[in-house]
C-alpha positions as CSV (number, residue, x, y, z in Angstrom):
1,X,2.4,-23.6,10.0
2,X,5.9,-23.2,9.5
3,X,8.7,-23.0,12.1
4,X,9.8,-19.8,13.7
5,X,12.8,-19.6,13.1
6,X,12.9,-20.8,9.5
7,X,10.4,-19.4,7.4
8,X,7.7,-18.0,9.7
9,X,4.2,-18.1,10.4
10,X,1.6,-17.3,7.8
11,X,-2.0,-16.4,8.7
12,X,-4.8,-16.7,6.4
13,X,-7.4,-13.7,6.9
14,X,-10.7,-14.4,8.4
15,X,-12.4,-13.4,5.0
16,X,-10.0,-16.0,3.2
17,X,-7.7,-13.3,1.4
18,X,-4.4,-14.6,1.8
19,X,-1.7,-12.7,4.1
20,X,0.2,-10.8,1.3
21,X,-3.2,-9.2,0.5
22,X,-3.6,-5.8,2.3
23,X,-6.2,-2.7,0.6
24,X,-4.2,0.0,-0.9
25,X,-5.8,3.2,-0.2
26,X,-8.4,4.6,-3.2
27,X,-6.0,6.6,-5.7
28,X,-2.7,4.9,-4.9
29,X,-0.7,2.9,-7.4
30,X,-0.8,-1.2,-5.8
31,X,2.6,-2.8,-6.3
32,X,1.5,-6.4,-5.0
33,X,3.6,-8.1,-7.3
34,X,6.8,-6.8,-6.0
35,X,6.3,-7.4,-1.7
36,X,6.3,-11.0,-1.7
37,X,8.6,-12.4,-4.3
38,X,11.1,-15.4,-3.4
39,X,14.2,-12.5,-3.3
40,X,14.4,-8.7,-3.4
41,X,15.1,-7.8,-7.2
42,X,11.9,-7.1,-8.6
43,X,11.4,-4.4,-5.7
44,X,14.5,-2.8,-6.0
45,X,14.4,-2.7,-9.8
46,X,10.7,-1.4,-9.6
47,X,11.0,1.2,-7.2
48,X,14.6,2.6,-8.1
49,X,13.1,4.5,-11.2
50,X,10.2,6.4,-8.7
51,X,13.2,7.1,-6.3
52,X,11.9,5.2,-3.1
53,X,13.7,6.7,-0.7
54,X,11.7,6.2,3.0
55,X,14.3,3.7,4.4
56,X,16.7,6.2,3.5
57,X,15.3,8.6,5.8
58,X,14.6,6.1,8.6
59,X,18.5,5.1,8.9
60,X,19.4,8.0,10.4
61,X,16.4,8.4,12.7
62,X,16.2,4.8,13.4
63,X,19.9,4.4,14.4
64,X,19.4,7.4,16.6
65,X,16.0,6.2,18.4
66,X,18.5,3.1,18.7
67,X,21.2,4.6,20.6
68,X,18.4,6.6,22.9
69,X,16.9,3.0,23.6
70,X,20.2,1.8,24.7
71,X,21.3,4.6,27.2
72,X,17.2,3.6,28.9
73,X,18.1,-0.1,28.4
74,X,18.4,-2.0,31.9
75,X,20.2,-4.6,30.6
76,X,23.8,-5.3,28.2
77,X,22.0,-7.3,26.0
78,X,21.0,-6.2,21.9
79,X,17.8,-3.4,22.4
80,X,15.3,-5.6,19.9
81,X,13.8,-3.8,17.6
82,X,10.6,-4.7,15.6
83,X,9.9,-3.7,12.2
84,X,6.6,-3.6,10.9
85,X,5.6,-4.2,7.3
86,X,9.6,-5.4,7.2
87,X,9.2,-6.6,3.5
88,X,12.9,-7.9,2.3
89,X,14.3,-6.4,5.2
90,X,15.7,-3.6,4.1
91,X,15.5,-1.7,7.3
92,X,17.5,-3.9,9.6
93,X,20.3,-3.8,6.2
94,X,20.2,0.1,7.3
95,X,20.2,-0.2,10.8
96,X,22.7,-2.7,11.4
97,X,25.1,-2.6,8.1
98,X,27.4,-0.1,6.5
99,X,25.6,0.4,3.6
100,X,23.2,3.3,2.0
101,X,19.5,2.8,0.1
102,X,21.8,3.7,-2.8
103,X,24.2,0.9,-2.4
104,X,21.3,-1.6,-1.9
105,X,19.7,-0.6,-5.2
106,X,23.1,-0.7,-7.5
107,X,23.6,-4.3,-5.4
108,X,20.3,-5.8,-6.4
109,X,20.1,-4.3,-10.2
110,X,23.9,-5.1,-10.8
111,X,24.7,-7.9,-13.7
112,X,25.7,-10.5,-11.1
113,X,22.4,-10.1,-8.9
114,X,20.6,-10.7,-12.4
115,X,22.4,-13.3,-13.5
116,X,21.6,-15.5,-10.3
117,X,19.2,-18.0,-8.7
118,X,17.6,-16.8,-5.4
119,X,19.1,-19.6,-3.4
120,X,22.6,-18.3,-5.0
121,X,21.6,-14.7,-4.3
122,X,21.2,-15.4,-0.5
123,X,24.6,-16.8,-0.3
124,X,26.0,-14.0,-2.2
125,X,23.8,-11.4,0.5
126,X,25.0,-13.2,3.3
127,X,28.4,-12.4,2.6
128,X,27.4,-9.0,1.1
129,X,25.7,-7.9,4.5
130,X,28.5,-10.1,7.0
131,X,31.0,-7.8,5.5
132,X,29.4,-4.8,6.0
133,X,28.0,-5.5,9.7
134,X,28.0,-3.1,12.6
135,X,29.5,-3.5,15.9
136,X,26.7,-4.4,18.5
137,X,23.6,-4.7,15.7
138,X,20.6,-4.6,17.6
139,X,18.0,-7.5,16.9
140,X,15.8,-7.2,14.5
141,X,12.1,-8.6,14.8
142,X,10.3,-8.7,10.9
143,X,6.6,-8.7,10.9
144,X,5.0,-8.4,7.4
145,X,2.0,-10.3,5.6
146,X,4.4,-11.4,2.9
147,X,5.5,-15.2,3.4
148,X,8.4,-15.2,1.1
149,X,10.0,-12.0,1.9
150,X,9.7,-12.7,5.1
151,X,11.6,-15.8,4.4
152,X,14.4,-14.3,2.6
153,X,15.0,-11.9,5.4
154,X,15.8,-14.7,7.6
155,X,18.0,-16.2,4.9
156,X,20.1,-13.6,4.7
157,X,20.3,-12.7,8.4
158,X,18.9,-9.4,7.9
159,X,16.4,-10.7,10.9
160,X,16.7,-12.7,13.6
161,X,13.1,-14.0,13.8
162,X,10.3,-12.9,11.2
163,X,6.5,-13.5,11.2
164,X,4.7,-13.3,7.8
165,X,1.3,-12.1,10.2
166,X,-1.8,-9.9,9.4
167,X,-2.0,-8.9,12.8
168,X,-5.3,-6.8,11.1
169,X,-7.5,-9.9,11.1
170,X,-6.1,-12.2,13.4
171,X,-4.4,-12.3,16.9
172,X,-0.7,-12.8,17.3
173,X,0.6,-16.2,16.8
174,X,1.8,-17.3,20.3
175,X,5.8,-17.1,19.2
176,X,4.9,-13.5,18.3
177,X,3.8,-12.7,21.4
178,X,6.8,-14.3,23.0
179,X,9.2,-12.4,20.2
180,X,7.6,-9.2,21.2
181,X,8.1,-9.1,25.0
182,X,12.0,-7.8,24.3
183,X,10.6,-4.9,21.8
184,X,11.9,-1.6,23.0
185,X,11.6,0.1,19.7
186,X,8.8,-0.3,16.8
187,X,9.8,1.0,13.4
188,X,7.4,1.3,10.1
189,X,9.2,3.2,7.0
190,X,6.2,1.9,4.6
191,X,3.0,0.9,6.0
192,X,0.9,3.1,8.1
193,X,-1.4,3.7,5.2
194,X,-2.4,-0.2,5.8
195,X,-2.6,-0.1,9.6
196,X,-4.8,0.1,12.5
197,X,-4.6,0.0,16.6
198,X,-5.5,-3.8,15.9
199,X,-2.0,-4.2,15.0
200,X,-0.5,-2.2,17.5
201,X,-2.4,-3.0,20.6
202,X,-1.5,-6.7,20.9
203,X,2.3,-5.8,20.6
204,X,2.4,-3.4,22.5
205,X,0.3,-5.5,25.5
206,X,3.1,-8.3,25.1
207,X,5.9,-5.9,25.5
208,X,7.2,-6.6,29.3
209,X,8.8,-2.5,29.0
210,X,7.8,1.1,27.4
211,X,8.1,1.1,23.5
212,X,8.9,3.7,21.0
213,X,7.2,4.0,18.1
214,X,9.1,5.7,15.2
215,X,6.7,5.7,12.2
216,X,7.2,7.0,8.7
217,X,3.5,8.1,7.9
218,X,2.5,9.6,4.4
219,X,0.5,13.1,4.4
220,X,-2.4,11.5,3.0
221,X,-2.7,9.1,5.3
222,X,-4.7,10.1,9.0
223,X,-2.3,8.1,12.0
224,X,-5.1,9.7,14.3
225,X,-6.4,6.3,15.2
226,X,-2.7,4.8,16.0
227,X,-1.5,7.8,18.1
228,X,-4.7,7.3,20.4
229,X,-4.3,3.3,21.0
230,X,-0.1,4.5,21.6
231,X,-1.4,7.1,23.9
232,X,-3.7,4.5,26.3
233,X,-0.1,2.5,26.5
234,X,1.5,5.8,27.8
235,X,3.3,6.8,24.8
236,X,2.8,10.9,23.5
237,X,3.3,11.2,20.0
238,X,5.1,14.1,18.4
239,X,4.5,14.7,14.3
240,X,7.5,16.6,13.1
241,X,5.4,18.4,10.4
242,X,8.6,21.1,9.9
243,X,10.4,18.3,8.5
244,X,8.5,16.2,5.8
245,X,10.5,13.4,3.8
246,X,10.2,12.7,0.5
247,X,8.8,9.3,-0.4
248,X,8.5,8.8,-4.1
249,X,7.7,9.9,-7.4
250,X,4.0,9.6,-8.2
251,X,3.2,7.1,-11.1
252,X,1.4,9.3,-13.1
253,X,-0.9,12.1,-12.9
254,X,-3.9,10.6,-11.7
255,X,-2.5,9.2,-8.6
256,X,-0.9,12.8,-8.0
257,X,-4.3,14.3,-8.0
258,X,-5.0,11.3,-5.8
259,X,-2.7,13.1,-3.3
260,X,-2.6,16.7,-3.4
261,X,-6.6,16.3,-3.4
262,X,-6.1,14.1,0.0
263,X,-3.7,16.4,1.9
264,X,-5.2,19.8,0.8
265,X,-8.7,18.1,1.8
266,X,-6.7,17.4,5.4
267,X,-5.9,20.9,5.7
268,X,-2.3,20.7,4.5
269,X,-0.7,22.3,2.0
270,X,0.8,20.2,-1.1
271,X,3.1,23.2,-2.2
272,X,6.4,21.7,-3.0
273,X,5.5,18.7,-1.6
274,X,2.8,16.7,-3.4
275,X,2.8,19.6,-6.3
276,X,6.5,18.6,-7.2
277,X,5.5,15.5,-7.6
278,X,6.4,13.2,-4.8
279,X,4.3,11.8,-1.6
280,X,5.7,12.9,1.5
281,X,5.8,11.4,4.7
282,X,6.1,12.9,8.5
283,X,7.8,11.2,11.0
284,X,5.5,10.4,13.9
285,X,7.8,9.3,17.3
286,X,5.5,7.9,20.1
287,X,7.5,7.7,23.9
288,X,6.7,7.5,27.0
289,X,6.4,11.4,28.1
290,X,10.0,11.4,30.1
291,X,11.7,9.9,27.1
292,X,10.1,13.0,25.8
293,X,12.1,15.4,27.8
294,X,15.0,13.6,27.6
295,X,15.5,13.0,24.2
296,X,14.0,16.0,22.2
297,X,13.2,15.1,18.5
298,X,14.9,17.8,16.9
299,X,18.4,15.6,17.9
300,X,16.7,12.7,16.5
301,X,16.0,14.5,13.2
302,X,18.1,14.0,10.1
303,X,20.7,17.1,10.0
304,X,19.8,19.1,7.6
């Protein structure tokens, strides 16, 4: 088991699959060579060409949940925010950097990145991202399966603590339980199609006050389960269905029947969505019901 705060703490299943191993739904393209590589390029230079564009989307939102969780904080210090299925980090880059999904991708596919080792690359990220930091970053939990993302995250101080976990088919390591007491804001830009509540409820027991829940959730994907184990925490989760986000290009045909079969099947319609030829996701925000009132999701929307 590795430290905490060095490389994290990787769980073997109980079936003996290791932790980068999750099931890609029926129908969807896997990409399980590209999530736990020792550095970010492969991902970047894979998914650039199906325009990946979910963290995109989540900036905005995410930085806006943010500064909601801020005006409820009861205390000055950083609102910690927990990103689930974190991969490389990219999230807390968005959330606490001046930079855009678009800078990330020229960054990582540019001659120099190419030309470098990984343990060269992190020195050249950690002055990429130290020059491009916020004022008052929040702190950024990572939980993902993937052992060496995970670890280059922490390299680059993209996150302050990360836990390569499978939360799916074993309990929290006891430094993740301690790590998520401060959560006061969950975010998920690509990995609701691999969750359950058995990821959720332990978190969301440790966490010592209310959490938000900002999830990214594709239209073929049913977050029914999730929204009820939120629920019996307190939390009411609104789908902002008027407002889907695109998520990628499909990689072919047969994983676009894949889809437009799934969501037409949910009672959806895949016109100019799924039809055009990208998955879509809805954002799904889970808060406590006065959070609700206070903070309507239409100003925590994208502008248009």
């Amino acid at each position: 088991m590795r430290e905490e705060q060095n490389r994290g703490h990787a769980n073997v299943a109980a079936t003996g699959r290791q932790p980068s191993e999750l099931p890609v739904p029926d129908g969807m393209t896997p990409f399980d060579d590209i999530y736990d590589q020792p550095d970010s390029r492969a991902y970047f230079r894979a998914l650039g060409p199906l325009e990946y564009q979910t963290p995109h989307h989540g900036q905005s939102v995410f930085r806006r949940a943010l500064a909601a969780r801020r005006r409820t904080a009861r205390a000055a210090e950083p609102v910690t925010v927990m990103d689930i299925c974190c991969s490389y980090g990219i999230n807390a880059a968005l959330l606490n950097h001046e930079v855009t999904l678009d800078d990330l991708y020229a960054h990582y596919t540019s001659p120099r990145a190419t030309s470098l080792t990984t343990a060269e690359l992190i020195e050249w990220d950690r002055s990429y991202y130290a020059a491009r930091r916020r004022p008052n970053p929040a702190r950024v939990i990572g939980l993902d399966v993937a052992a060496n993302a995970i670890s280059y995250a922490q390299g680059v101080g993209l996150i302050e603590a990360g836990f390569a976990e499978n939360l799916e088919t074993a309990p929290p390591s006891q430094p993740l339980r301690r790590a998520a007491r401060h959560t006061r804001l969950i975010t998920i830009t690509g990995g609701a199609s691999f969750l359950s509540p058995r990821t959720f409820q332990p978190i969301l027991t440790c966490a010592q006050d209310p959490v938000w829940v900002a999830a990214f959730v594709l239209r073929t994907t049913s977050y029914t389960s999730i929204a009820a184990c939120l629920d019996s925490f307190g939390l009411v989760t609104e789908k902002a269905t008027a407002h889907p986000f695109r998520q990628r290009r499909f990689t072919g045909t047969d994983e676009q029947q894949y889809a437009v079969h799934t969501v037409t099947a949910a009672g959806e319609d895949p016109y100019e969505k799924e039809a055009d030829g990208y998955f879509h996701t809805v954002l799904h925000l889970s808060r406590p019901s006065e959070d609700v009132t206070a903070f309507p999701l239409a100003d925590l929307m994208p502008s248009p």
